[in-house]
C-alpha positions in Angstrom: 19.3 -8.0 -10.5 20.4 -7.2 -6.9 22.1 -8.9 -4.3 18.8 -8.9 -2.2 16.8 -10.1 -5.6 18.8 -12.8 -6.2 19.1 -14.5 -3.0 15.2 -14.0 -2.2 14.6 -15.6 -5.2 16.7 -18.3 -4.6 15.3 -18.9 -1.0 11.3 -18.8 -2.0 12.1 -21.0 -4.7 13.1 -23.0 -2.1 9.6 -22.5 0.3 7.7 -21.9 -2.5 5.2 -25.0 -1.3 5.4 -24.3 2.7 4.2 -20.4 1.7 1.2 -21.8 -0.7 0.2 -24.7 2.3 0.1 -21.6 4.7 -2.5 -19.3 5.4 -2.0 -16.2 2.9 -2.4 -13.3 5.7 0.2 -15.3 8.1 2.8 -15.4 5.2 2.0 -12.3 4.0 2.8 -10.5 7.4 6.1 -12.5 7.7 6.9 -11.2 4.6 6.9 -7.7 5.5 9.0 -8.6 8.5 11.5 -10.0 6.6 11.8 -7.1 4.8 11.6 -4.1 7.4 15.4 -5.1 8.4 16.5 -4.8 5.0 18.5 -1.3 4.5 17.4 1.3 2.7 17.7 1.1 -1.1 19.6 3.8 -2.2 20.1 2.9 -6.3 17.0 1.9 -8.6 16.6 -0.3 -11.3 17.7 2.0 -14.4 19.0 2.3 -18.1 17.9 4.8 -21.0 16.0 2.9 -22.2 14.0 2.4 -19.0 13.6 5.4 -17.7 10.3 7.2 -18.6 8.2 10.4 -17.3 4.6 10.5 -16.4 3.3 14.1 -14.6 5.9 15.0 -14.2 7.3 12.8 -12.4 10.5 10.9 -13.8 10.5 6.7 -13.2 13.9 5.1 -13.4 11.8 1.9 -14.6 8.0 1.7 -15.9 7.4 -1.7 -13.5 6.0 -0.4 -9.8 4.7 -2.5 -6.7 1.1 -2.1 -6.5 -0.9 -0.9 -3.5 -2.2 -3.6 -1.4 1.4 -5.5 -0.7 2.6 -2.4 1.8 -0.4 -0.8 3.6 1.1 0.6 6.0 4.1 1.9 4.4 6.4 -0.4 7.2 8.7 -2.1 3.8 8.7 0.6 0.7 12.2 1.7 1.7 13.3 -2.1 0.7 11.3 -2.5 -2.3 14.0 -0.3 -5.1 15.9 -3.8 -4.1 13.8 -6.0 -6.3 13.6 -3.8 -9.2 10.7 -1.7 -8.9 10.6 1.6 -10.5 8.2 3.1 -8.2 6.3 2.2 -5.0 2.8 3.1 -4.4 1.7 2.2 -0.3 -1.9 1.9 0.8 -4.7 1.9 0.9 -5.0 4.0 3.9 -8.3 5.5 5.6 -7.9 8.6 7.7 -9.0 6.4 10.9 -7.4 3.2 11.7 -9.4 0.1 10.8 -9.6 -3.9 11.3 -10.9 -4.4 7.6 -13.3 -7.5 7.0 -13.8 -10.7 9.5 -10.9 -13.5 8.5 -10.8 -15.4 6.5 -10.8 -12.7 3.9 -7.5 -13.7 1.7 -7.7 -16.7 -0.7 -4.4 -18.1 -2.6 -5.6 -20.0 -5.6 -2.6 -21.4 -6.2 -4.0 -23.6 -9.2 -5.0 -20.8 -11.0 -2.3 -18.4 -10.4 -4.7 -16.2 -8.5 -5.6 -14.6 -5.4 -9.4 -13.7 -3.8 -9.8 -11.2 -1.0 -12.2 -9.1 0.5 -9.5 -7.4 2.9 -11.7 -4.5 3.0 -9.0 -1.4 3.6 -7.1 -2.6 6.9 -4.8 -0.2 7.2 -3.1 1.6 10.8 -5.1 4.7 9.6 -2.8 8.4 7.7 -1.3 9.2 10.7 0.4 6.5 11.6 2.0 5.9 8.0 2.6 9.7 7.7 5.1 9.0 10.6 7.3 6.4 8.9 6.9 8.3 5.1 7.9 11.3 6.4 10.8 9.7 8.2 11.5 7.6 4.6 11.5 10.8 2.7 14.2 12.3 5.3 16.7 10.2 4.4 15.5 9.6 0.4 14.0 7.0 -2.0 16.1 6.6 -5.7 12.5 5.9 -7.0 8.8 7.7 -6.8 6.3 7.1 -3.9 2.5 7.0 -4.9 0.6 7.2 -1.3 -3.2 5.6 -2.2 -6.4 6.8 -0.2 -9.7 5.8 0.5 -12.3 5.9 3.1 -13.1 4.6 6.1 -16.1 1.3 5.7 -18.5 3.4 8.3 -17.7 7.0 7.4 -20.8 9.2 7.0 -19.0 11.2 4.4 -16.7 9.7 2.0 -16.0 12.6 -0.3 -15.1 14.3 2.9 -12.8 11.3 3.7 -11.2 11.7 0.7 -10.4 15.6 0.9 -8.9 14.7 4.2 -6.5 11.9 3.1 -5.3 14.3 0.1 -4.7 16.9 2.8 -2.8 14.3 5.3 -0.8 12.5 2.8 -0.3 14.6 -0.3 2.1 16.5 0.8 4.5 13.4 1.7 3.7 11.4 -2.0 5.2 11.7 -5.4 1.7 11.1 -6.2 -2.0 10.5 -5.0 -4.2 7.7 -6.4 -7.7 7.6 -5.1 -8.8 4.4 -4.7 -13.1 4.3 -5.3 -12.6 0.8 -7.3 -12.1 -1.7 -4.2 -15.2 -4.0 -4.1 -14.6 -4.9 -0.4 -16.4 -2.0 0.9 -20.0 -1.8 0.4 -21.0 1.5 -2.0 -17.2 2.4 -2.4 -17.7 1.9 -6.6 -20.7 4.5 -6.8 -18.3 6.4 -6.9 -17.2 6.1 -10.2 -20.6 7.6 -11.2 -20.4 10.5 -13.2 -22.1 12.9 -10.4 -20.4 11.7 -7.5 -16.9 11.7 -9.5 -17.1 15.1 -10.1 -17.8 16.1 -6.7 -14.9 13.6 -5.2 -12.6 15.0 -7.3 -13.5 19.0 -6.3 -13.1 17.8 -3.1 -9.6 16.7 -3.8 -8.6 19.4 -5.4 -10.0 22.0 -2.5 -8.2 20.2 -0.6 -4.5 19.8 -2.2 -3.4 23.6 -1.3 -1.1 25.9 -2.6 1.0 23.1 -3.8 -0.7 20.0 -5.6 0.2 16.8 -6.8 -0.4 14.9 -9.3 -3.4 12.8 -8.9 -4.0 9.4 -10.2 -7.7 7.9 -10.4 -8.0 3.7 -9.9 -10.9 2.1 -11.8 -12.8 -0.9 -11.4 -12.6 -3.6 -14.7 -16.2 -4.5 -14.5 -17.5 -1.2 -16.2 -19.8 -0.7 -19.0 -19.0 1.6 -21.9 -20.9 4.2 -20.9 -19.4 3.8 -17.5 -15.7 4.1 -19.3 -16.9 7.1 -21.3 -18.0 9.4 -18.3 -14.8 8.4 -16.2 -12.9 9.8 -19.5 -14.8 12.5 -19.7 -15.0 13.8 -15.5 -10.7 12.8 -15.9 -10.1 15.4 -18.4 -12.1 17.7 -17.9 -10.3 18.0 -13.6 -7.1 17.4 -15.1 -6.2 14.1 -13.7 -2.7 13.1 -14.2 -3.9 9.2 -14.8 -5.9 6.6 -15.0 -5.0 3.4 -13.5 -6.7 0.1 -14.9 -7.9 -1.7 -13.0 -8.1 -2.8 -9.1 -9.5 -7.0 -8.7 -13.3 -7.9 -10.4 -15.8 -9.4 -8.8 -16.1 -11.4 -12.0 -15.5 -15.6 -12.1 -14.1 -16.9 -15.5 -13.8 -20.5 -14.6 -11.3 -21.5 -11.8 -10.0 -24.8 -10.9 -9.3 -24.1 -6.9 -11.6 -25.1 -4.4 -11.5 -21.3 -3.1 -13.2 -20.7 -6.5 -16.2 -19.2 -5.0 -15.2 -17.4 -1.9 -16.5 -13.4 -2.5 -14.2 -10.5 -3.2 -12.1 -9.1 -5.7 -9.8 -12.0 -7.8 -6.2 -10.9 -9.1 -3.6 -12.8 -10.4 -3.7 -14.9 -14.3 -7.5 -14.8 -14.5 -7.8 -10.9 -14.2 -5.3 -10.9 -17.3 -7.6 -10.4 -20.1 -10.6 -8.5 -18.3 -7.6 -6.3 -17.4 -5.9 -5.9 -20.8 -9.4 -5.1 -22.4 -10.6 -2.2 -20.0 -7.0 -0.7 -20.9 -7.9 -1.0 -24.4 -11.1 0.3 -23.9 -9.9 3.4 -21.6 -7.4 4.3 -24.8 -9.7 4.2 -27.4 -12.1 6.4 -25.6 -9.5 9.1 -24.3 -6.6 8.6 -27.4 -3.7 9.8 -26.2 -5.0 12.3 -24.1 -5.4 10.7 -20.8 -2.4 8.6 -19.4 -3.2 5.0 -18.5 -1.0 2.8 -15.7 -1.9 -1.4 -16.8 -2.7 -3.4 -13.9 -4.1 -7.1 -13.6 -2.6 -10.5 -14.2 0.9 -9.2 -15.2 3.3 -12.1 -14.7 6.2 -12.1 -17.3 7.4 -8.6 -19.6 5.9 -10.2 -22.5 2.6 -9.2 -20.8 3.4 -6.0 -19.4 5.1 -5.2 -23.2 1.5 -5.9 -24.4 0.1 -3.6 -21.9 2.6 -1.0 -22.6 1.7 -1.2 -26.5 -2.3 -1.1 -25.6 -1.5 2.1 -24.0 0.1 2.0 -20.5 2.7 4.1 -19.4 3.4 2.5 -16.6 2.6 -1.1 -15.6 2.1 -2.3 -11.8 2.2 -6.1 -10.3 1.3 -7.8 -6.5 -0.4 -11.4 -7.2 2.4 -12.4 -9.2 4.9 -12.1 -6.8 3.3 -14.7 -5.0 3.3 -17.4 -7.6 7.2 -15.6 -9.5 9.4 -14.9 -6.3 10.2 -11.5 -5.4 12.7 -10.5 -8.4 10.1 -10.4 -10.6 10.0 -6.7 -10.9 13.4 -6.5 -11.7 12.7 -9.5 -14.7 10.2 -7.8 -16.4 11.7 -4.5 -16.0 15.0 -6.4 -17.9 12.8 -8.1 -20.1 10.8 -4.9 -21.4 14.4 -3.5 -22.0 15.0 -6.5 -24.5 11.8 -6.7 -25.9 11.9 -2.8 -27.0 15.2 -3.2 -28.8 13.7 -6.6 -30.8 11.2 -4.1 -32.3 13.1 -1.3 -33.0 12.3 1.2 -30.2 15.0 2.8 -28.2 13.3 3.5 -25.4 10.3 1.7 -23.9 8.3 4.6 -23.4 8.6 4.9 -27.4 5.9 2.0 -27.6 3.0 3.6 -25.5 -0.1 2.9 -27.1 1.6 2.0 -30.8 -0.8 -1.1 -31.2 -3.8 0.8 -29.8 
């Protein structure tokens, strides 16, 4: 673990209780000040048996910060420091946008868990084009996914879409669009077949010459018919991935008294929803379609299960919050152990063996 790892571990442990007694969008956004300072990383988490390829693209490490943590792309130059293996920024909207009314983020600190119904606040492409082009000037030792969506009072949302893959494309590793948030109203009709297929035309019209790989996020509360078109509409536009899943609006039972705020819960509860849409995604695509596991991911135990269900890749944000911020860098260690218990030399060697 890193120098930076280490000693932010060792200092939330010690505020662990002021952060949960604060308000979770005031400690959030002094988080990302404390990291903007931080210098540029300039060596990634990495061994043999670590490093993996998806699309292309090679991944020192299989454990990446998922979207929702850095917006605005202000702190993904820091984030190699804790272990990640990739970084994916966003959500961003072609126009700038205030999101929901506060309060719209919920720690539930009992349950490990986090509600929010942020609704895609984001500075708007340009203005993280700016910084990402400036971070990719002077380099990142680890992939940058940029993720899209669309703007809560856009009359065309496809067209949204066509023009965050022509804004921001060009500056990512790779694209994931984001039609799985349940914080804007309509935003998961997309995953219907129909209006899939033409979202994802419009993506591809709108890459260019020069196309990246494009990564799909689904929604956990699907039906199996629901799975089975978003299988079929992936393979046959040639997605690079599928990742499983964004927050549910489901409500196993909680124990916090934010138990029945609205939005989309992460953290421990999402854990098993989570773990059985990956499942579910494998066994209707096989091997074919490349899954990332996301959702109540908290120690490499979990993330190993993930990765034998059938992720390549595995992405964490709630946990942080509730682990300290050299988690990454723990499970990534962790998954390096766990392969060599059960015989594999790499950890990409696992994918999908207990599917």
């Amino acid at each position: 673990m890193s120098i930076f790892a280490s000693a932010a571990d060792a200092a939330y442990a010690c505020v662990r209780p002021l952060v949960h007694a604060s308000d979770g969008e005031a400690a959030h956004k002094l988080t990302l000040s404390a990291l903007q300072p931080l210098p540029r990383a300039r060596r990634a988490l990495t061994s043999p048996a670590l490093a993996t390829e998806l699309a292309g693209i090679a991944f020192p490490n299989p454990v990446g910060l998922a979207p929702g943590f850095d917006k605005d792309a202000r702190v993904a130059h820091a984030m190699p420091h804790f272990g990640f293996g990739f970084v994916e920024v966003g959500t961003l909207t072609p126009l700038p946008q205030d999101g929901n009314p506060r309060p719209r983020l919920f720690r539930l600190v009992e349950d490990a868990a986090i509600i929010n119904r942020m609704g895609f606040n984001n500075g708007g492409q340009a203005a993280a084009a700016e910084r990402i082009a400036c971070l990719r000037r002077y380099g990142l030792p680890v992939p940058l996914g940029i993720n899209i969506g669309a703007n809560k009072d856009s009359a065309d949302r496809i067209a949204d879409y066509a023009k965050g893959t022509a804004a921001m494309a060009p500056l990512a590793d790779y694209l994931t669009v984001n039609i799985s948030s349940p914080n804007t109203p309509g935003l998961r009709a997309l995953q219907d077949k129909g209006a899939l297929e033409a979202l994802l035309d419009g993506v591809a019209a709108a890459h260019g010459e020069a196309p990246k790989p494009v990564f799909l996020k689904v929604a956990p509360d699907l039906a199996p018919a629901d799975i089975d078109d978003i299988v079929a509409v992936a393979l046959g536009k040639g997605l690079a991935a599928v990742i499983v899943s964004n927050t549910t609006i489901e409500r196993p039972p909680l124990a916090s008294r934010h138990a029945g705020e609205s939005g989309g819960l992460s953290g421990a509860p999402l854990g098993t929803l989570a773990l059985q849409r990956l499942k579910d995604f494998r066994a209707a695509s096989g091997s074919a379609l490349p899954l990332i596991g996301v959702g109540g991911i908290a120690t490499a135990e979990q993330a190993w299960e993930r990765i034998r269900a059938g992720a390549s890749l595995i992405q964490i944000y709630s946990a942080m919050v509730f682990e300290g911020p050299g988690l990454a860098g723990r499970i990534a260690r962790g998954l390096e152990r766990l392969a060599a218990r059960d015989g594999f030399a790499k950890v990409s060697d696992a994918v999908g063996v207990a599917a």
